[in-house]
N, C-alpha and C positions, 0 to 999 in steps of 0.2 A: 478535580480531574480536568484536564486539558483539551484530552482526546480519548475518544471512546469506537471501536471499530470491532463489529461481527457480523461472521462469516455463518449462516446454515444452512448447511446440507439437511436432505430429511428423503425419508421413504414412509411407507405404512408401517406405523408402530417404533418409527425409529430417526431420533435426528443426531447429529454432529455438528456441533457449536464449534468455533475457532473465536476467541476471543483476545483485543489486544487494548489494552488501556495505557495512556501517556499521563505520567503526573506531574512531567516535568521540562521544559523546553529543549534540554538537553538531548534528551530521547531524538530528536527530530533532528539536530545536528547533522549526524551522515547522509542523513537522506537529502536535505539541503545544500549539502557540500559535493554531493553525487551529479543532484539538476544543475548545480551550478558549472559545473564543467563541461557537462553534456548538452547543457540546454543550446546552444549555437549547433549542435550537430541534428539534430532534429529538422525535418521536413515533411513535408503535408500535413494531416491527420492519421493520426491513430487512436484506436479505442481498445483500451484494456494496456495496464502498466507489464505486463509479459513482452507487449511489441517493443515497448520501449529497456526492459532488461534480457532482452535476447535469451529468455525461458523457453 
């Protein structure tokens, strides 16, 4: 495995998993080819990847 990434939510008596596994380099390509256009347009700090995909 490459990469391994989860997300849990949870309350009393109750959680929700989001789970995302990479087996393979390829997987990660878009997302690489995404920073790499965008990365020059970036300024100051941000924290959490939503400020930076405009969610």
């Amino acid at each position: 495995m490459l990469a391994h990434q989860e997300v849990i939510f949870g309350s009393t008596g109750q959680t929700l998993t989001i789970r995302q596994d990479s087996s393979d380099r390829s997987s990660l390509c878009l997302e690489c080819s995404w920073l790499s256009r965008e990365f020059l347009t970036f300024t100051g700090v941000d924290v959490g990847l939503e400020t930076l995909m405009d969610v």
